[in-house]
C-alpha positions in Angstrom: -46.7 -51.3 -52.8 -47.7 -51.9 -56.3 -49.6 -50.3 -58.7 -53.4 -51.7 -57.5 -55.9 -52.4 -60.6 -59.2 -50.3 -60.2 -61.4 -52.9 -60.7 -59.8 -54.8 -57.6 -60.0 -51.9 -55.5 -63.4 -51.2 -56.0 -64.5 -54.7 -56.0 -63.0 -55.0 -52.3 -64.7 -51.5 -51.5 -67.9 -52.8 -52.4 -67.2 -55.9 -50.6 -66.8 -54.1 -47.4 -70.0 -52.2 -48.4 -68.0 -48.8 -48.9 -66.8 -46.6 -52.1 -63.5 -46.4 -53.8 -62.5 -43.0 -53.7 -61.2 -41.3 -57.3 -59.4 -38.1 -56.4 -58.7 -35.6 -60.3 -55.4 -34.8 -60.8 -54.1 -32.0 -62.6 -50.5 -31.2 -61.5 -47.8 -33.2 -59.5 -48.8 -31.8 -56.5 -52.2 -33.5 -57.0 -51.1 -36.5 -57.1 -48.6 -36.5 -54.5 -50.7 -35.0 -51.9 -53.6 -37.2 -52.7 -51.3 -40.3 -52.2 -50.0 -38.7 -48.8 -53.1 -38.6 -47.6 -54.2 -42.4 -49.2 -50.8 -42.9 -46.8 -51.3 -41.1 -44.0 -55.5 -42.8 -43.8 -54.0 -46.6 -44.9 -56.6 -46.4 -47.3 -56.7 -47.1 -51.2 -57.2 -44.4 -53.4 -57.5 -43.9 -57.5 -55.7 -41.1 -58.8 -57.5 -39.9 -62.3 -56.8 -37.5 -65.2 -59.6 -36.0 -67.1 -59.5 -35.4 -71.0 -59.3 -31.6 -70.0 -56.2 -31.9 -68.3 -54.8 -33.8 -70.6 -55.5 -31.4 -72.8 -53.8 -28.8 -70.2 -50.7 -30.8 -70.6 -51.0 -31.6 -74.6 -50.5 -35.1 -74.2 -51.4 -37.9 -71.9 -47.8 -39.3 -71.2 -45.9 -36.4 -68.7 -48.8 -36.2 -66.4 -49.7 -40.0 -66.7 -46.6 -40.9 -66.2 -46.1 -39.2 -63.5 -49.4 -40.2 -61.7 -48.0 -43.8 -62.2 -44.9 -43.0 -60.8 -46.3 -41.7 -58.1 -48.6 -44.6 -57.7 -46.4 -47.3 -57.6 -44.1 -45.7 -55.3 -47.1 -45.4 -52.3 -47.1 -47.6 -49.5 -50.9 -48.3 -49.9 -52.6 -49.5 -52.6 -52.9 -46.5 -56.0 -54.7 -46.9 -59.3 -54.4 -45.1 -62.0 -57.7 -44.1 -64.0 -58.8 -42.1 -67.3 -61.3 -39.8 -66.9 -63.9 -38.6 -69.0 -62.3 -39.4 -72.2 -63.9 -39.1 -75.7 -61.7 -40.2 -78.2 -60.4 -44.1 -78.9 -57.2 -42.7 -79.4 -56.6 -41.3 -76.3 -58.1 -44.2 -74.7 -55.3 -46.0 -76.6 -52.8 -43.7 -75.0 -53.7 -44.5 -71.8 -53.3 -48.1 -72.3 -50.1 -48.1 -73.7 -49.0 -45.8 -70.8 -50.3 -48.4 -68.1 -53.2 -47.6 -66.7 -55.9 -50.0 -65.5 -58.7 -48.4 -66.1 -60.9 -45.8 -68.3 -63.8 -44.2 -68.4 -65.0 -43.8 -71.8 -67.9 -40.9 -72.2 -69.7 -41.1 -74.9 -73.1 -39.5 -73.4 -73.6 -36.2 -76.1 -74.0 -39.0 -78.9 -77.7 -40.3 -79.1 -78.2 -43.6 -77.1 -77.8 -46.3 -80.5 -74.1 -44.6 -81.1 -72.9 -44.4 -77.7 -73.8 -47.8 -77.2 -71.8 -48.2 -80.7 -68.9 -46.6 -79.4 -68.5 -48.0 -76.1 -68.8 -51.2 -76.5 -65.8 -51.5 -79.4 -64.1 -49.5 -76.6 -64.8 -51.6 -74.0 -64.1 -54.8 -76.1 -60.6 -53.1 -76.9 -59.5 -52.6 -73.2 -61.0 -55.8 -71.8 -58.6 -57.6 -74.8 -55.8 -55.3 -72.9 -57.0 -56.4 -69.4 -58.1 -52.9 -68.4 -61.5 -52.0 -66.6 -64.1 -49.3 -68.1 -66.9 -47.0 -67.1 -69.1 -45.5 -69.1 -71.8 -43.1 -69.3 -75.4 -43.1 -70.2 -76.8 -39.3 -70.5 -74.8 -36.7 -69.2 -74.1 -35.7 -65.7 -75.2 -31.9 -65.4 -72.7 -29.3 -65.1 -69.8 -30.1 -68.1 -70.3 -26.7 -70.5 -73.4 -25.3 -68.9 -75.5 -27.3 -70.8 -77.2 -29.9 -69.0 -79.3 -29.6 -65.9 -78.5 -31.1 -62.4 -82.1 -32.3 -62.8 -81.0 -35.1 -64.8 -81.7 -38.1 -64.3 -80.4 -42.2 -65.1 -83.4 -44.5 -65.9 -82.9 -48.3 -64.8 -84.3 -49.5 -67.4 -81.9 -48.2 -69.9 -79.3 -48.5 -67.8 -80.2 -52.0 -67.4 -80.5 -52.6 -70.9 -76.7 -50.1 -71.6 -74.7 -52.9 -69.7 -75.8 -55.1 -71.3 -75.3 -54.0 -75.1 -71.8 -52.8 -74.3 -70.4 -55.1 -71.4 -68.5 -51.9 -69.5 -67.5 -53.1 -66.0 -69.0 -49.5 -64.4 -71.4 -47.2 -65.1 -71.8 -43.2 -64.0 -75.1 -41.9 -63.4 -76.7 -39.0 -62.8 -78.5 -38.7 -59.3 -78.4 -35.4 -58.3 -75.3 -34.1 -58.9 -73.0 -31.7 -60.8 -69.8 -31.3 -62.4 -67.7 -28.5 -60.6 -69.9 -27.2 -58.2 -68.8 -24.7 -55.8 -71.0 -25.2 -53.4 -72.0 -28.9 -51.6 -75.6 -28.3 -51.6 -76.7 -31.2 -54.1 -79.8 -33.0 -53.1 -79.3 -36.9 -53.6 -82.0 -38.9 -55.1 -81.5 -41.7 -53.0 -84.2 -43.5 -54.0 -83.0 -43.9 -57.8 -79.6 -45.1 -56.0 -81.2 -47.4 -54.7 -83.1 -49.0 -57.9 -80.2 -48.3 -60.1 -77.8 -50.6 -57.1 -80.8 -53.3 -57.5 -81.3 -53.4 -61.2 -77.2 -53.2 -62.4 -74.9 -56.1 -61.0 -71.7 -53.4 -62.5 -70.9 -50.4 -59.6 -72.6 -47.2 -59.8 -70.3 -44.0 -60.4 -70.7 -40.8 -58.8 -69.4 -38.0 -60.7 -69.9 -34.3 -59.4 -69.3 -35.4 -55.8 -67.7 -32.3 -54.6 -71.3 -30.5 -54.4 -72.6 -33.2 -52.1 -72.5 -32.7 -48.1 -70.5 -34.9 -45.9 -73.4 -36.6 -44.5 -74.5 -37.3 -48.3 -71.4 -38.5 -49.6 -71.5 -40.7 -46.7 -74.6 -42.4 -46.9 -74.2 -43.0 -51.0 -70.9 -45.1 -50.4 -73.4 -47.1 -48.2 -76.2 -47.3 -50.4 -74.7 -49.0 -53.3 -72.0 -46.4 -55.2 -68.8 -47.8 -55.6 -66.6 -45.2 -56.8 -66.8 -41.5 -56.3 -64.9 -38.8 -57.8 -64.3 -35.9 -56.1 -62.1 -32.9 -58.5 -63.5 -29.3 -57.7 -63.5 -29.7 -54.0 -59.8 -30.2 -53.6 -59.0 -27.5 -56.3 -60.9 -25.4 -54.4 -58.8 -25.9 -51.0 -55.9 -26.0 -53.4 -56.3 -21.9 -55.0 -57.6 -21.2 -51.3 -54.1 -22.2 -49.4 -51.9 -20.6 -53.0 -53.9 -17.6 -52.3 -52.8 -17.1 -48.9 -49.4 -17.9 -48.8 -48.9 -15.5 -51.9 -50.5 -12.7 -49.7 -48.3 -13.7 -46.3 -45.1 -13.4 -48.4 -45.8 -10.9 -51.4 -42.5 -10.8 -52.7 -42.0 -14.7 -52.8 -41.2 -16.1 -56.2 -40.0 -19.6 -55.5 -43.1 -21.5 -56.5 -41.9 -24.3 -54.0 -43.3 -22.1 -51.0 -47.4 -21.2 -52.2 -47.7 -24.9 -54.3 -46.3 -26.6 -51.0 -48.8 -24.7 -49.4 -51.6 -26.1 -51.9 -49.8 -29.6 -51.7 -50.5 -29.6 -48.0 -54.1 -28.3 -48.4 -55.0 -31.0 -50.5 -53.6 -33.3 -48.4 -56.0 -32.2 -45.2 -58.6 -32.2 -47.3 -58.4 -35.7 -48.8 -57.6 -36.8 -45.6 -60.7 -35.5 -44.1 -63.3 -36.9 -47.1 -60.8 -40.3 -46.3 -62.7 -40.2 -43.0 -65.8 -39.5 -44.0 -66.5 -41.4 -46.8 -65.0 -44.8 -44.1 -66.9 -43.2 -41.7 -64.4 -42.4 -39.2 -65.2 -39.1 -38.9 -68.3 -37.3 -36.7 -68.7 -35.3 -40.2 
């Protein structure tokens, strides 16, 4: 199966009024058991690297490389997706590298520069053939300084596509980044205006604090791609955990990352079938 473009696969998504599912990627086994799972549930998937673990690595290429690897080696449709970038340059990388898609975040700059800024990004990868999100005002949760209170006007958002011509747009709803527990409330009635006033899919970032039910009902009401990071690193640490204290005086690091690999796997699998609805949640 080929590498999929992420605008196609959310374009279909929405045309079967469900989500795209973006899954964060930080090591190999992320990606592989995320595709497993996209496998195993004959359902599309994005695999996506953030600036941070970019940053992790200390360049874009092993770890995008591999995630494209990866990707076009599945035998269901995989895109490959930026994250959360906030520099041209590494947008550039990832461009170069293959990917079809970035998500450019500009939201700490005030509204005239991040409209500035995205749009010559956005003109830059739609001359390269590769789809963008963007950001207007930050989802709560990335350094402790915003509040999950936030929230995205219409208006502006209206008037943010527009002025910079990105193909999707992240907003903040209700939700934040790297929550540990899936107790976010939903405002489901800003979903709702945002889906009416944008023609461009709505983005839901911090998804891993939402509840089943929740997650469900916003790939119905209008959001075509969630990310979903913390949730599957928790499961990850979790199942590394245990297999280091079943077998103390293991050091092959295939045994307690398998063991992450395969937790990863169950739980993708399981948000598969919930976000399809599938599942009884």
């Amino acid at each position: 199966m080929a590498l999929a473009p992420t605008g196609e696969l959310v374009a279909a998504a929405r045309g079967a009024g469900q989500c795209c599912p973006a899954f964060n990627v930080i090591q190999l086994e992320h990606a592989a058991a995320v595709v497993a799972a996209a496998e195993r549930s004959r359902c599309p998937v994005i695999l996506q690297v953030s600036q941070n673990a970019v940053r992790y690595h200390g360049a874009l290429e092993p770890v995008g490389a591999a995630m494209l690897a990866t990707a076009r080696a599945a035998r269901t449709p995989v895109a490959v997706h930026l994250d959360h970038a906030e520099t041209a340059e590494l947008v550039g990388s990832a461009v170069a590298l293959g990917f079809s898609s970035v998500m450019f975040d500009a939201s700490t700059l005030d509204y005239a520069d991040n409209v500035r800024e995205t749009e010559r990004v956005a003109r830059y990868c739609h001359d390269n053939g590769v789809w963008v999100e963007a950001e207007l005002g930050e989802v709560g949760g990335k350094g402790g300084v915003h509040v999950p209170g936030a929230r995205t006007d219409p208006e502006e958002a209206t008037r943010f596509v527009r002025d910079t011509g990105v193909d999707a747009l992240a907003v903040a709803v209700g939700t934040s980044h790297a929550m540990l527990t899936r107790d976010a409330e939903l405002d489901f009635a800003l979903i709702e205006r945002l889906h009416a006033a944008l023609t461009i899919p709505l983005v839901l970032h911090g998804s891993s604090g939402v509840p089943d039910d929740d997650l469900h009902a916003a790939a119905g009401a209008g959001v075509g791609k969630i990310n979903i990071a913390t949730q599957l690193n928790k499961e990850f640490t979790a199942a590394v955990r245990g297999s280091l204290a079943t077998h103390p005086d293991g050091v092959d690091p295939r045994r307690y990352l398998g063991a992450g690999r395969e937790a990863i796997t169950q739980e993708t699998s399981r948000l598969l079938a919930v976000l399809s609805g599938t599942t009884s949640r």
